[in-house]
N, C-alpha and C positions, 0 to 999 in steps of 0.2 A: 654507486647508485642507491639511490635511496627504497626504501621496500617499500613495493606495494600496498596499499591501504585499503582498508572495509570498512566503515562503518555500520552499526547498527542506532534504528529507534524503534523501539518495541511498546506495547504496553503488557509486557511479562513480568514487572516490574520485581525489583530487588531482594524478594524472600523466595525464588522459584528457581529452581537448575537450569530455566530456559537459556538464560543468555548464557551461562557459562555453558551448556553443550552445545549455544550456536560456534563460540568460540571455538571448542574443540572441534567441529567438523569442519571450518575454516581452515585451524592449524596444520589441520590431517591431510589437507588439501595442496593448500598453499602455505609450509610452514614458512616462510620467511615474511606473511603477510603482517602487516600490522594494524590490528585491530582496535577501532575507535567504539569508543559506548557513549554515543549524543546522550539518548535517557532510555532507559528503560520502565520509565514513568509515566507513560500516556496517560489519558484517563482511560480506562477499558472501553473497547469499543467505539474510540473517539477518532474516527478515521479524518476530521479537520485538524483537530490537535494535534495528531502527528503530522502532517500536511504541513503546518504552519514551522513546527518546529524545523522539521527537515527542511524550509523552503528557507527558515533563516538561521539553521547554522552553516549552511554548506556556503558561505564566502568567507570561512574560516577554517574551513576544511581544505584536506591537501586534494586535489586530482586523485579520484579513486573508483571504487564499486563502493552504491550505498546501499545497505538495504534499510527500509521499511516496512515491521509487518503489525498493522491493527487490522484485522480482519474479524469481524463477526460472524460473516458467509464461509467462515472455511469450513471446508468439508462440502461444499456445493460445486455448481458447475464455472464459478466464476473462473479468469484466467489467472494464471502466473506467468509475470510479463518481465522485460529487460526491456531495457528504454538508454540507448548510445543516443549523447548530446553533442550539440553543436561545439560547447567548447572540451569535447573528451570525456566525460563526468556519464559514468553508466550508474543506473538505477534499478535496481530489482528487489521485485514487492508485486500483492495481490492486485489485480487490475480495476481496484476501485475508486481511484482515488488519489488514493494518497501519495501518489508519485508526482502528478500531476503539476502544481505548485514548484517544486524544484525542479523539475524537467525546465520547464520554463525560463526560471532563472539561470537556468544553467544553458540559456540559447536554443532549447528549445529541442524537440525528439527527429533525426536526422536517418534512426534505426531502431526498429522493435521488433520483439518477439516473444513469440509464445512457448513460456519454457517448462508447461504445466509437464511434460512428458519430454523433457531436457533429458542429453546422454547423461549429464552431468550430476543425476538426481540421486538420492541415494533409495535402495530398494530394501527392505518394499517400501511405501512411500506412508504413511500415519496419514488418518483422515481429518487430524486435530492437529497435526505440528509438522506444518509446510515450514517454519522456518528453519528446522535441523534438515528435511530432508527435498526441501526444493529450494528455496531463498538462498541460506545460506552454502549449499555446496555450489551454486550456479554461479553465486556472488566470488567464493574462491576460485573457482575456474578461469575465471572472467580473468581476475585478478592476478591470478600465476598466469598468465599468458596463454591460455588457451582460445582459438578465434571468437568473436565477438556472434556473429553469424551460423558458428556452428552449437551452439547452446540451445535451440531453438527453432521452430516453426514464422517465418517471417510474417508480419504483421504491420497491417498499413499504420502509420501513427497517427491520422485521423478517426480511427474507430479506438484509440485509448479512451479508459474513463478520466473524465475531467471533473475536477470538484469546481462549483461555482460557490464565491465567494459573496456576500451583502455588498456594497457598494457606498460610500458617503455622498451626502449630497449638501448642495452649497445653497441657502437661501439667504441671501445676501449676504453681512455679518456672523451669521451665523452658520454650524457646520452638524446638520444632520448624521447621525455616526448608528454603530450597530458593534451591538458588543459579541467580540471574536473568540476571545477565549477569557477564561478567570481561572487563577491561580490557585494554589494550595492557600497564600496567603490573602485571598480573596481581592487582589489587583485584577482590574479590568482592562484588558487589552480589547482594544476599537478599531474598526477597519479604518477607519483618520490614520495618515501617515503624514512624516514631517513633510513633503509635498504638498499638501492640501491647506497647508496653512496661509499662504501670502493671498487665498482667496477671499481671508476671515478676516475678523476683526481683534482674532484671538493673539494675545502678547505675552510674552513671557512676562513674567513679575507681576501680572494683571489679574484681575479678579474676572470671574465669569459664573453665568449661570449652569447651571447642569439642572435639565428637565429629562424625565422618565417616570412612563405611563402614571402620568400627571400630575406626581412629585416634583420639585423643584429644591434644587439645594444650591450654596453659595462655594465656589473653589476660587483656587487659585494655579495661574499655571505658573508653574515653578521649575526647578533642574534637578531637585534633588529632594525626597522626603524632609529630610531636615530642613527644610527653610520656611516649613510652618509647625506649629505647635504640635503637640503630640493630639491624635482624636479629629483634626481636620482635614479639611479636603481638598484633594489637588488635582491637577491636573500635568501630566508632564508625557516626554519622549521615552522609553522606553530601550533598551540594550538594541533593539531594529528598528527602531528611530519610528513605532509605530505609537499615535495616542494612548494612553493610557488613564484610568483612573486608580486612587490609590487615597487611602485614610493613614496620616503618619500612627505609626504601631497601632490600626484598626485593621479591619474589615470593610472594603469598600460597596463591595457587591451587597454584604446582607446588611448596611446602611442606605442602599439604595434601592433595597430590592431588586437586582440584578439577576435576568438569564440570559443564556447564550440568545442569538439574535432580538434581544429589546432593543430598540430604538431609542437613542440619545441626541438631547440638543445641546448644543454647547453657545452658549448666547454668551457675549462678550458685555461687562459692565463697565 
């Protein structure tokens, strides 16, 4: 049989003990579990960021317990939640959010619960790092076979927080969009997914406008950075087949002057 799985996305990021001692209370747990690190790179505090990420690596991920922790309320009254999906895929993370997105893709919340005061929690409990001492031991519980139901206080899953997302919109030809997240390498990812395109006038290989706050600049939508010169600008599908902007070995966002929710037009030429 193959072992149990965990993943974590944190934004604890890479020079901190955090993730390695979330791993060790895992181990100590459920040591047979094997343990996934999506990123430990959020932006701090960027409870969509991690949202987005967790919503699209988890169709590459095996059937497991995920956790999730960007919290900036921690230490408040907010909840610690477990979220059992439609197709088997439990979720446990602060109740802000950031679960939300992958619950969904994952069919959707079937069982919830409140595991701020879980058996499973470790004591005494840190008012700054719920992920050693409620996230992560709740997550291994779960994970080594312990019931799904007894972790927690039940919880209707229509009272979960829910992250609302910008929405693209279609004016004729053209594809209204909203910038979702930007990269370390300043790529701009747009709530536009390859869906939304057969409503457009937008073509691969084809040249298009890009408008923002009342800038205008010329791309092209292409498959791959290299298929325009180095310093231009493109447009293409992204690893979740979501739009994207992107300068080959540039900076797209501080080319555009790009922030999180700005409004883009993508006009087809």
């Amino acid at each position: 049989m193959s072992p149990p799985v965990v993943t974590l996305v944190t934004d604890y990021g890479i020079h901190s003990e955090f993730p390695g001692i979330c791993h060790g209370v895992i181990h100590r747990i459920c040591p047979d579990a094997a343990v996934v690190d999506i990123t430990h790179g959020i932006a701090r505090h960027d409870i969509r960021h991690g949202a987005v990420v967790l919503r699209n690596a988890l169709p590459y991920m095996p059937l497991g317990v995920h956790v999730a922790v960007v919290e900036p309320q921690v230490g408040t009254e907010r909840r610690s939640v477990a979220i059992r999906c439609a197709d088997g895929n439990v979720f446990v993370g602060p109740d802000n959010g950031i679960l939300s997105l992958a619950a969904d893709a994952a069919g959707g919340s079937v069982e919830a619960l409140d595991v701020s005061r879980s058996q499973h929690r470790l004591e005494p409990v840190s008012a700054t790092f719920h992920g050693r001492d409620v996230f992560a031991p709740v997550a291994a519980a779960i994970a080594g076979g312990a019931p799904f139901a007894e972790a927690g206080e039940p919880l209707a899953p229509e009272d979960l927080a829910m992250l609302e997302l910008p929405q693209p919109v279609h004016h004729g030809d053209d594809l209204v969009a909203h910038v979702l997240l930007i990269d370390v390498y300043g790529n701009v990812t747009l709530d536009g997914r390859h869906e939304d395109l057969p409503a457009t006038g937008l073509a691969l290989g084809h040249a298009l406008e890009v408008e923002a706050a009342g800038r205008t600049a010329r791309a092209t939508f292409t498959a791959t950075f290299a298929d325009v010169p180095p310093g231009e600008l493109l447009l293409y599908e992204d690893a979740s087949r979501s739009l994207a902007l992107a300068v080959n070995r540039g900076d797209a966002a501080a080319v555009l002057r790009l922030a999180l929710d700005d409004e883009v037009r993508l006009r087809p030429l």
